[in-house]
Every structure is written in structure tokens, then in C-alpha cells.
C-alpha positions as CSV (number, residue, x, y, z in Angstrom):
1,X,111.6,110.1,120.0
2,X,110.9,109.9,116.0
3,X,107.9,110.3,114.1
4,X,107.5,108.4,111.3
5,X,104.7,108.5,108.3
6,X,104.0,105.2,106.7
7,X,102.0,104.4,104.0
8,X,100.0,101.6,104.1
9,X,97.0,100.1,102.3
10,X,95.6,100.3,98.4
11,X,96.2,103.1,96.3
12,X,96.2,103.3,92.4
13,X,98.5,100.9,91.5
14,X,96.2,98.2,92.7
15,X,93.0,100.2,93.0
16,X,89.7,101.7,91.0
17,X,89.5,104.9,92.8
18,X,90.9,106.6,96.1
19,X,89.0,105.0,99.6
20,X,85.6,107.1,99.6
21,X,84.8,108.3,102.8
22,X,81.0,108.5,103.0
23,X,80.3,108.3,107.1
24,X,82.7,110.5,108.5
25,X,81.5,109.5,112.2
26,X,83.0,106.3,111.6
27,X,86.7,105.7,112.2
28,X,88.4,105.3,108.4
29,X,88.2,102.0,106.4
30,X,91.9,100.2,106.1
31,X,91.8,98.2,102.9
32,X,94.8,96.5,103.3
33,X,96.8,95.0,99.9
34,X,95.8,92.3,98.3
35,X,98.7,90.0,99.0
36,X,100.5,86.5,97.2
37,X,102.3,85.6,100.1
38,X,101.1,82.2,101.7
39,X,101.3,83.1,105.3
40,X,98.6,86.1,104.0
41,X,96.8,83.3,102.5
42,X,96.5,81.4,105.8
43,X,95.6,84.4,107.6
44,X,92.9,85.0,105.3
45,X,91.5,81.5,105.8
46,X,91.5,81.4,109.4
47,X,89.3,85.1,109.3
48,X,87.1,83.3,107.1
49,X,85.3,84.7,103.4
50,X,82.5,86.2,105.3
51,X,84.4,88.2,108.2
52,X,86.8,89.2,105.5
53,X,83.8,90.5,103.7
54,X,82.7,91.7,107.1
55,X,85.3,94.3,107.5
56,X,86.3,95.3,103.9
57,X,83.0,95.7,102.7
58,X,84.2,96.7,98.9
59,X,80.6,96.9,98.2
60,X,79.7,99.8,100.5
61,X,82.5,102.1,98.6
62,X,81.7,103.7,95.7
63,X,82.7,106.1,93.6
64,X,79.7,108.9,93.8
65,X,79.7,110.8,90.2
66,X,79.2,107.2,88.4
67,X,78.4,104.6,91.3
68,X,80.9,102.8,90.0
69,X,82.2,100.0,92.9
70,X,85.5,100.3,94.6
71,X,87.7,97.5,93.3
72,X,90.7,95.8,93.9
73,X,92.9,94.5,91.4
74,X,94.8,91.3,92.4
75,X,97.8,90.0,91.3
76,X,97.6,88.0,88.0
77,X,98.1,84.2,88.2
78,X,99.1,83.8,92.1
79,X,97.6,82.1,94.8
80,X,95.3,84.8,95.9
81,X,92.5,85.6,93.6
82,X,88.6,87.6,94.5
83,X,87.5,84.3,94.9
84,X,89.7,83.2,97.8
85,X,91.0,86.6,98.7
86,X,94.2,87.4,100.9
87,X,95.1,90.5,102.0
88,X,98.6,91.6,104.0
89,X,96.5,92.6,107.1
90,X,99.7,94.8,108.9
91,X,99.3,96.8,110.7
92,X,97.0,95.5,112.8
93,X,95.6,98.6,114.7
94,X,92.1,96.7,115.6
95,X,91.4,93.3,116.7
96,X,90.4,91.8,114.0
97,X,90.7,88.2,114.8
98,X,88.7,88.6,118.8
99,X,91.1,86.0,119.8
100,X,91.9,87.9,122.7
101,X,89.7,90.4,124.9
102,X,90.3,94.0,123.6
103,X,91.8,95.0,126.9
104,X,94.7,92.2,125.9
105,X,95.0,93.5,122.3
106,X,97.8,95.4,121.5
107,X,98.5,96.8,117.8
108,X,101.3,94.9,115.7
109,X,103.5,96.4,112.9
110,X,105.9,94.2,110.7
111,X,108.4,96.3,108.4
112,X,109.6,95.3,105.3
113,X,113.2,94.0,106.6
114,X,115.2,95.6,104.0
115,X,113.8,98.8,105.6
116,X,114.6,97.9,109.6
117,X,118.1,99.4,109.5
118,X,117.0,102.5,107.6
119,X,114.0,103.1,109.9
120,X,116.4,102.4,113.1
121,X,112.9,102.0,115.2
122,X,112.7,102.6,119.4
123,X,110.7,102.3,122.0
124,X,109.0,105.2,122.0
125,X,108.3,106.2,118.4
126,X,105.2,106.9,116.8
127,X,104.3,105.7,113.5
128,X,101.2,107.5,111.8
129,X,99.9,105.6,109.0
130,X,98.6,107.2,106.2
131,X,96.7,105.8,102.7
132,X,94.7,106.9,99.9
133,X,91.3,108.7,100.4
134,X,88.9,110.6,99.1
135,X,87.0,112.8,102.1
136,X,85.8,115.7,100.9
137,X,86.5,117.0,97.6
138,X,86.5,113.4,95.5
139,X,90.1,114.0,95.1
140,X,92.7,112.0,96.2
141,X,94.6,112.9,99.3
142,X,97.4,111.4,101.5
143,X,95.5,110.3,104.6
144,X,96.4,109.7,108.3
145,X,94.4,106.7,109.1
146,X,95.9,105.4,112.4
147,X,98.6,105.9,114.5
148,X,100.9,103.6,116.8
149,X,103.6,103.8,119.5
150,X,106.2,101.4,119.7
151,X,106.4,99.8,123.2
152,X,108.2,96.4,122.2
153,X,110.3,95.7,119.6
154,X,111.0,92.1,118.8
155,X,113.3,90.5,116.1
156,X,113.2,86.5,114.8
157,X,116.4,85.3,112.8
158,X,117.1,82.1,111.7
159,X,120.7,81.0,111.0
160,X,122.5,77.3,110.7
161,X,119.1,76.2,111.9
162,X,119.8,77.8,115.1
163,X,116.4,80.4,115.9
164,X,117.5,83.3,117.7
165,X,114.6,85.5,119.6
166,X,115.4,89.3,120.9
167,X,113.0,91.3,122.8
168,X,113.5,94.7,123.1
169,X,111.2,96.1,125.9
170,X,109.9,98.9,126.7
171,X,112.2,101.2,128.7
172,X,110.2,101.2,132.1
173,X,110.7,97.3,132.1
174,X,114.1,96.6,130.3
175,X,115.5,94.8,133.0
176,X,113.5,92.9,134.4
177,X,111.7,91.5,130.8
178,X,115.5,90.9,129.7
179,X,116.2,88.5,132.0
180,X,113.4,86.1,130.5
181,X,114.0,83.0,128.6
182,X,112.2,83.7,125.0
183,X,110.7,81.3,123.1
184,X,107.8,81.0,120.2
185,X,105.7,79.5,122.9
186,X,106.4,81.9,126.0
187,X,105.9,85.1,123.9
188,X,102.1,83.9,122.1
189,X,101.6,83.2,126.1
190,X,102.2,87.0,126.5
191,X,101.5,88.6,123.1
192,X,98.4,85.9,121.9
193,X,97.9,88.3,119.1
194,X,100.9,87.6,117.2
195,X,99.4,84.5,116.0
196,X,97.9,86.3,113.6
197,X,101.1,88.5,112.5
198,X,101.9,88.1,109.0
199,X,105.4,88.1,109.6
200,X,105.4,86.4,112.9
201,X,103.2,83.7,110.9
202,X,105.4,83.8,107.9
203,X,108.6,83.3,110.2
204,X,107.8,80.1,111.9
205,X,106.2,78.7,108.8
206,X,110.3,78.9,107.6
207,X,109.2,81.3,104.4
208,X,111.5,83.9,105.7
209,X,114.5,83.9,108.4
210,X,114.6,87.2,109.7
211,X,111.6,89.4,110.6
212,X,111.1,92.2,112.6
213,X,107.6,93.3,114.8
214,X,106.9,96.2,116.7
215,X,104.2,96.1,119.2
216,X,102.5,99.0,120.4
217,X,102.6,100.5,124.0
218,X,99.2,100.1,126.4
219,X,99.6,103.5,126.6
220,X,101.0,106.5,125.2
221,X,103.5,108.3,126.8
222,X,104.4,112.4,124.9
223,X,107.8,112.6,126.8
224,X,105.9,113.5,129.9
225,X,104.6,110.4,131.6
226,X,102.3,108.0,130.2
227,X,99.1,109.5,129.8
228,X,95.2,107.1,129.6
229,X,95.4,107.4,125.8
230,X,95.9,103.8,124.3
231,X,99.1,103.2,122.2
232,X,97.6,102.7,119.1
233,X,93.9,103.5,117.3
234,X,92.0,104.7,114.4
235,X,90.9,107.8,113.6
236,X,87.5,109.2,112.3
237,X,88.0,111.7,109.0
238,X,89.2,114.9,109.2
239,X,90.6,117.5,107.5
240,X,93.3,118.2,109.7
241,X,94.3,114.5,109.1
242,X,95.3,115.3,105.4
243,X,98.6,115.7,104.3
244,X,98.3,116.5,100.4
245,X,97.3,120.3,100.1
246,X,96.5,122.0,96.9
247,X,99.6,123.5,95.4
248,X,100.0,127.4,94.3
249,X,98.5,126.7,90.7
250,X,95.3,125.2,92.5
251,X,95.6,122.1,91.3
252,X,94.8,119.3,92.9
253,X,98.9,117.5,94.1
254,X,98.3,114.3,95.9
255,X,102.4,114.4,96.9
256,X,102.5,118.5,97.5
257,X,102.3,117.7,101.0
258,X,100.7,120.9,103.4
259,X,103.6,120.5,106.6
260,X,104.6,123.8,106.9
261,X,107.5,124.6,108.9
262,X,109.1,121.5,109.1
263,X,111.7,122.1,106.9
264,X,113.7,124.8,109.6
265,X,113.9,122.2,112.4
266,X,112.9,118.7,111.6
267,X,115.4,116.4,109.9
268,X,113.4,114.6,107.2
269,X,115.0,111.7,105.8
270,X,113.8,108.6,103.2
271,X,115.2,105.4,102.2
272,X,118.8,105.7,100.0
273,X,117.2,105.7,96.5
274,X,114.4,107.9,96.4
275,X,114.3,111.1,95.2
276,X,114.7,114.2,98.1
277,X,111.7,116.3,98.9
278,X,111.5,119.6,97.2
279,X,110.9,122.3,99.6
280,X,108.6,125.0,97.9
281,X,109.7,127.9,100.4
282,X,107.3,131.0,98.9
283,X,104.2,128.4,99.6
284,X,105.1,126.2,102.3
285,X,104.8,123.0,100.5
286,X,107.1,119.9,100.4
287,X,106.7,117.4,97.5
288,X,108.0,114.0,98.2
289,X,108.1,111.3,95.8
290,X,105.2,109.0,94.6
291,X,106.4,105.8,95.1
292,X,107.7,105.4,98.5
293,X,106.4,103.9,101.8
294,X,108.3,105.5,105.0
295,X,109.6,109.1,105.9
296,X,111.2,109.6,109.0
297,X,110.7,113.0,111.2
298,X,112.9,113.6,113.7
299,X,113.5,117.3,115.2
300,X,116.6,118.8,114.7
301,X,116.6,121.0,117.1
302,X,115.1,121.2,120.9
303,X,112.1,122.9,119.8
304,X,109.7,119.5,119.6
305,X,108.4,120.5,116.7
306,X,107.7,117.3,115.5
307,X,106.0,115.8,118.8
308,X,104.0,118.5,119.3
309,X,102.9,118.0,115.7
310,X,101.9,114.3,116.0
311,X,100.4,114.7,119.8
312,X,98.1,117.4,118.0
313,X,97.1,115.4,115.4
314,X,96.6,112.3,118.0
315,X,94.9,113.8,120.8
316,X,92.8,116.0,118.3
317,X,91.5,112.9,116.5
318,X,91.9,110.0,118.9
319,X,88.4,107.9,119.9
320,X,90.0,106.0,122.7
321,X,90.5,108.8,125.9
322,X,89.2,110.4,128.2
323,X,90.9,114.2,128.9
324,X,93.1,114.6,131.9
325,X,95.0,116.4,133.3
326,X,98.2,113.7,132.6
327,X,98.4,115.0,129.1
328,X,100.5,117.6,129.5
């Protein structure tokens, strides 16, 4: 089992000002990108201007020292513009749509494909999804948002106009769910929410021919059984959810990220490309690099240093459970 932080959502390249937090008993706003790809565009339309409107309310973030709106700059001369806005709505931690009853919803994540082999994603692992926000101290900080474990793993490929479907299940039901013809019809029977994937919309619309989804576990299981936690949710701010600290100067370091420790027994890896982090040993900083989108945590050692670390986090912040003794 591998944790692995993903950033997702607006942040300044194609924003006015970090996602303000002003109602911190509400679970945190996901402003998802603003988007030129037609299967977004579809998406979009089928929500509708209003419900779109209805959960991104731009209007409602502000920035407080000038009042000046949260914006979202669009790509120039595309197909989606403010006026007929579409946004790459993945991942899907809520039920948006309410085409299925919330007790049939299960969160969806599609990753970039170039990024599938480097990620190397099981059943099992968590991703915790983090963005751009301002919570207390109208600084920017790298955010945990969400989090979602992988139950189901299913991969689309097209080739010679032959459509090959894989579904890799979660491990309690490997054989029996591999036995089962797949089709596009007999997994939106099973999965109705995938009809409003991106990237299982974008695959059967033929704009790609290979994608990639994870869907998240009903429930989330630490290593020691599966516990009454969902598999996926929101989180409501809180401090303990930031991961940019201030560095030793005091300055404020949106990428001197505050995981202290890690560097002994986790393996920390990025995609080939980017630059390493730096370790800051005296202060217990790492500072990764500012434009990337996935780090991958896996512990080195026997220790768990790394589970512990996300069940913390999860179980700390989590709206969606009751306690019990089955969490361990």
C-alpha cells in the first residue's frame, strides 16, 4: 500500500488568488480547471450553467484585504469560455451529477495516461488530493482537500478498431469479478457514475484510445480490515491538513513542505523530469518542485510510517464515520 499526493484544481497559473476559505465548518471548495477538451464541454452542458454556478460559486470567494472576486482565467480562443464554461471535473469525490442515490456513488479518478506507468496504481492505495488555499493566514498553502482509496482499477484501449476492457478488482473479489464479460454497457450497469467521467466520456466519444480510471473502495480498509469509513470524501479546513510550512527565514514557502521525518523511511519518488526534493535536515523541511502534479510515498521500511500518516490525517478530518472499534 502507497500513498500518493496529487494536486488537483486552480492555482496561479490560471487563478486571481489562492481558494479563500471563509466557513471553515464546511467541507473545502474544489474549483476544478477550466478545461478545452470537448468531452469537459459536454459534461459541463449536461450539469447545466446554473448547477455549475451552483457548486463553484466564484462569486462567494473573495479576496478579503481588497474584495476583489476570485477569478478564473480561461484558456484564450478555445471552446470553453465564462460564458459557456467547462471545467475538467476529476476527481469526482462528490456526487455532483445525483444520477445515482449517494449510497450507489462511488468517487472516480482519471490520470493523465502518460503518468499511469509512473504512478503503477493498486488496489489499495490512497490518493490525498491537495490544491491551492488560503485558510488562515491569506497566504497561500498546499492543501489536502480530499482523499480516495482505490478499490477498482479499470483500463479502456483501443487498437485496430478492436476495444479492449480490463477490470482490475478489488482484491476480496478478484476472482469471481474476473470471470465477467466487460463491456461499455455492463460496467455503466454497475458503475452508473462513470457516465459522467471525463475520461470514460472522452474514451467512447473516440477523442482518445487509451484511458485509465480508478474507482474508489465503499469502504476503507488501513491494512487491518475494512473499517465503516467510506472510501473517499472531503475534508472541512484544518491546519493539520496543510502541507506548506513557513521555512527557517519565516517566510512564507508555498513548496517548503512541513513532513518531517519522512525522509529516513519513506521512499519519495516523482515523475522522471522533475527536479528531486531538497531535504533541509537542520529544520525538517522538504522543498519539492513548483510545477508538478503527483508524488508517490511509499515506506521503505516496516515501520508504516507513511500509513499511519495518511490514516491520521483521514480519520482526523473525515465527515463520513462513525468511531469504532474496527479502526484499529
Amino acid at each position: 500500500m502507497k500513498v500518493i499526493l496529487s494536486k488537483k484544481g486552480v492555482d496561479s497559473s490560471n487563478c486571481s488568488s489562492p481558494i479563500k476559505i471563509s466557513d471553515k465548518t464546511e467541507e473545502m471548495p474544489f474549483i476544478p480547471i477550466p478545461q478545452i477538451d470537448e468531452a469537459d464541454l459536454e459534461i459541463c452542458n449536461k450539469l447545466g450553467l446554473e448547477k455549475i454556478n451552483d457548486i463553484f460559486d466564484f462569486n462567494k470567494l473573495k479576496v478579503e484585504e481588497d474584495e476583489k472576486k476570485f477569478t478564473v482565467s480561461f484558456p484564450v480562443n478555445k471552446i470553453c469560455q465564462p460564458i459557456n464554461p467547462a471545467y475538467h471535473i476529476d476527481p469526482q469525490l462528490k456526487n455532483y451529477f445525483n444520477d445515482v442515490e449517494d449510497k450507489d456513488f462511488r468517487a472516480t479518478f482519471g490520470p493523465n495516461k502518460t503518468k499511469v506507468k509512473y504512478l503503477n496504481v493498486e488496489p489499495n492505495d490512497i490518493f490525498l488530493f491537495f490544491g491551492y488555499y488560503d485558510g488562515d493566514e491569506q497566504t497561500a498553502k498546499h492543501t489536502i482537500f480530499g482523499y480516495m482509496q482505490v478499490g477498482e482499477i479499470i483500463t479502456l484501449e483501443r487498437k485496430n478498431k478492436i476495444i479492449t476492457i480490463n477490470l482490475t478488482p478489488e482484491k476480496k473479489n478478484s476472482s469471481k469479478e474476473q470471470t465477467k464479460e466487460k463491456t461499455q454497457e455492463s460496467i455503466e450497469e454497475k458503475y452508473p457514475f462513470l457516465k459522467n467521467q471525463p475520461h470514460w466520456v472522452r474514451f467512447w466519444d473516440g477523442k482518445t484510445n487509451s484511458e485509465t480510471i480508478y474507482i474508489a473502495s465503499k469502504n476503507i480498509d488501513f491494512g487491518k480490515g475494512i473499517t465503516n469509513l467510506k472510501g473517499f470524501g472531503m475534508f472541512k479546513y484544518n491546519e493539520q491538513l496543510c502541507l506548506s510550512r513557513k521555512d527557517n527565514d519565516e517566510t512564507k514557502a508555498l513548496c517548503n513542505w512541513g513532513i518531517k521525518g519522512f525522509t529516513k523511511d519513506i521512499s519519495i519518488k516523482m515523475k522522471k523530469g522533475n527536479r528531486s526534493f531538497v531535504e533541509n535536515k537542520e529544520y525538517g523541511y522538504i522543498t519539492i518542485p513548483k510545477r508538478y502534479q503527483e508524488i508517490v510515498l511509499k515506506d521503505s521500511t516496516g515501520e508504516q510510517t507513511v500509513i499511519n500518516w495518511a490514516k491520521g490525517l483521514i480519520l482526523g478530518n473525515a465527515n463520513n464515520w462513525k468511531k469504532s472499534e474496527d479502526l484499529g
